[in-house]
C-alpha positions in Angstrom: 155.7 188.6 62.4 154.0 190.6 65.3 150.7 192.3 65.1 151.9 195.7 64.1 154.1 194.1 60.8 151.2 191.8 59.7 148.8 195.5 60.0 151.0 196.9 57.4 150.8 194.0 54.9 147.4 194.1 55.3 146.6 197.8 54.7 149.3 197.8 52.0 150.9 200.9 53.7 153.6 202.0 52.1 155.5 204.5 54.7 158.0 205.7 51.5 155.1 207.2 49.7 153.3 208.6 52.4 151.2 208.7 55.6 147.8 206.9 54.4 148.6 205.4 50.8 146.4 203.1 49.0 147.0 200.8 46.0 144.7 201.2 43.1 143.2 199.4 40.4 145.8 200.5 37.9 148.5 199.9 40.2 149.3 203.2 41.0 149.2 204.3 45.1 147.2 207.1 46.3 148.1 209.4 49.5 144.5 209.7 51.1 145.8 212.3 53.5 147.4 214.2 51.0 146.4 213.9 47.6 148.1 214.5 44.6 145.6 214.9 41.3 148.2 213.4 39.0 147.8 209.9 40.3 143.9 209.9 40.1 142.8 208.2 37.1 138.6 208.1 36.0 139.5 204.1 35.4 140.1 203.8 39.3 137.1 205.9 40.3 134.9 204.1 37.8 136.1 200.6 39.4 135.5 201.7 43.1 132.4 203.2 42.6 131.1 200.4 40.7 131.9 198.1 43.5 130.6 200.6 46.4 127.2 199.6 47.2 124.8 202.2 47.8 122.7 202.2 52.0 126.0 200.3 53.5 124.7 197.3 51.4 121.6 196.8 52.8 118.8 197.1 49.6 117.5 194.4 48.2 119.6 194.3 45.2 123.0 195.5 44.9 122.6 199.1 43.7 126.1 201.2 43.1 127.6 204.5 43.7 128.3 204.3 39.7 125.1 204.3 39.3 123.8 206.5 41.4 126.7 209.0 40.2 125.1 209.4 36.8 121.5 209.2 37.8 123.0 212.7 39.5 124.8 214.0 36.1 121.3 213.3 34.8 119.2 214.9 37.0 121.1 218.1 36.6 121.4 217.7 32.7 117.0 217.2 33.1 117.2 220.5 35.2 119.4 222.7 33.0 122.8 222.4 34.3 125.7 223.3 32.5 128.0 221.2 31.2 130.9 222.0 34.3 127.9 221.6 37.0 126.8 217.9 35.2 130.9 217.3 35.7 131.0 217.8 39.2 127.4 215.6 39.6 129.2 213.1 37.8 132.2 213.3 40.4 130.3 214.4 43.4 131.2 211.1 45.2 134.6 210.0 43.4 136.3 210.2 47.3 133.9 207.4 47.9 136.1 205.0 45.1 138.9 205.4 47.4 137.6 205.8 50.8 133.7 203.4 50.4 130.8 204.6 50.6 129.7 206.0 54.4 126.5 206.1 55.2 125.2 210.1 55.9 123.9 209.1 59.3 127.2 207.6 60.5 129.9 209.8 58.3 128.2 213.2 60.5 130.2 211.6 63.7 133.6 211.2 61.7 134.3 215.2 61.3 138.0 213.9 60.4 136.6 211.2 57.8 134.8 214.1 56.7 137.6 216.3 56.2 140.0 213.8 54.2 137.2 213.3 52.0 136.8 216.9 50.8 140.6 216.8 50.5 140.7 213.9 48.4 137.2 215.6 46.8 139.0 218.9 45.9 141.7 216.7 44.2 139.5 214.9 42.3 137.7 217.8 40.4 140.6 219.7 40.4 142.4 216.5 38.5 139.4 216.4 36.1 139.2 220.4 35.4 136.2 221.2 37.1 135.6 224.7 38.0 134.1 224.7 41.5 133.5 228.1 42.1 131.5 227.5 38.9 129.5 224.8 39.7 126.2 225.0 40.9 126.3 222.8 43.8 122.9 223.5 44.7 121.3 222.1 42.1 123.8 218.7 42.5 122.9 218.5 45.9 119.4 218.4 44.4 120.1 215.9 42.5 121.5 214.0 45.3 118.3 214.1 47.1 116.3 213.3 44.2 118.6 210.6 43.2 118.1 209.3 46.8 114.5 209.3 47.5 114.1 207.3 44.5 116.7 204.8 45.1 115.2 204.2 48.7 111.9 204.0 46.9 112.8 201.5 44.5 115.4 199.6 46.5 115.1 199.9 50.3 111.1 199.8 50.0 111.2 197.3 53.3 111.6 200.3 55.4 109.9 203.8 55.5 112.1 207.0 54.5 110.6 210.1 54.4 110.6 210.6 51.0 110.6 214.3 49.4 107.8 213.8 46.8 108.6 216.8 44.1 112.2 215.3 43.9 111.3 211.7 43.7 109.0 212.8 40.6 111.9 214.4 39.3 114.9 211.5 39.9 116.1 209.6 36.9 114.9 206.1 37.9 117.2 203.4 37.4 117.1 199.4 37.8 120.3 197.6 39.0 123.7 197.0 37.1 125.4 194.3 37.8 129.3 195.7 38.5 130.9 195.7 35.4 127.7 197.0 33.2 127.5 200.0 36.2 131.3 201.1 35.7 130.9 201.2 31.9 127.4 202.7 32.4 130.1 205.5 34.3 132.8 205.8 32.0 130.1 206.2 29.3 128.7 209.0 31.1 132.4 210.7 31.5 133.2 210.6 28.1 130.5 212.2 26.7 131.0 215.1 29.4 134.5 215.5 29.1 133.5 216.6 24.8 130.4 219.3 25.9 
């Protein structure tokens, strides 16, 4: 087999369904390029982002992008949010179940990463019915930060972010999940927002 076959095995690309396809947890295959919002399913979001690790892996425990999905959700629920805008918290980094979880500082030199992930991002919400032009996505970036400065507090405290007080007293707080107990944690979360 020469270098370019053994690639393709690798990468599972499958050149019949598209240009960038990947397989996903319940065996269906997913065009990143071009996504269609039919074949996204919340079980394979749920199982990526519960085995994404939040800061590139580096905290001291293994913290998730489950996790840190809800603690979102929550923060904008704590702030008033309505029930679309909690949604799109929820889902705010579902790309990340396909595509891992890029650190900020590194994804800002990747405009073309960047740009296949709001693709696959507009699928995503448009798959699970949210509104966007409804959401408030102000107060879920919010919530990102929030979410963030607390989770650097609590599990990157070896080195020395600048942390945004007023949202850290805000942030939902939230001690690691071991994989499986984060994704459930996640589809939990879905389920009761999917009924408000």
């Amino acid at each position: 087999m020469d270098h370019s076959e053994r690639n393709v095995s690798v990468i599972g690309h499958r050149q019949d369904l598209g240009e960038c396809v990947l397989g996903t947890h319940v065996g269906k295959f997913i065009d990143i390029i071009n996504p269609n919002p039919d074949l996204i399913e919340i079980e394979d979001i749920a199982t990526g982002l519960s085995r994404a690790a939040r800061f590139g892996g580096q905290s001291q425990e293994p913290y998730y992008v489950a996790e840190h999905s809800v603690c979102v959700a929550l923060y904008v629920r704590d702030q008033g949010g309505d029930p679309n805008t909690m949604l799109a918290a929820l889902l705010h980094d579902a790309a990340e179940a396909y595509m891992g979880d890029m650190p900020s500082p590194i994804k800002q030199f990747i405009p073309q990463f960047c740009e296949i992930e709001d693709r696959l991002k507009d699928a995503i919400m448009s798959r699970f019915g949210v509104v966007s032009s409804n959401v408030d996505w102000s107060l879920v970036k919010e919530g990102d930060v929030a979410s963030f400065c607390a989770e650097a507090a609590l599990h990157m405290p070896q080195c020395e972010f600048n942390i945004n007080c007023e949202l850290y007293n805000k942030a939902v707080m939230m001690t690691p999940m071991l994989q499986n107990q984060a994704k459930h944690f996640f589809l939990d979360w879905y389920d009761e927002l999917r009924v408000l």
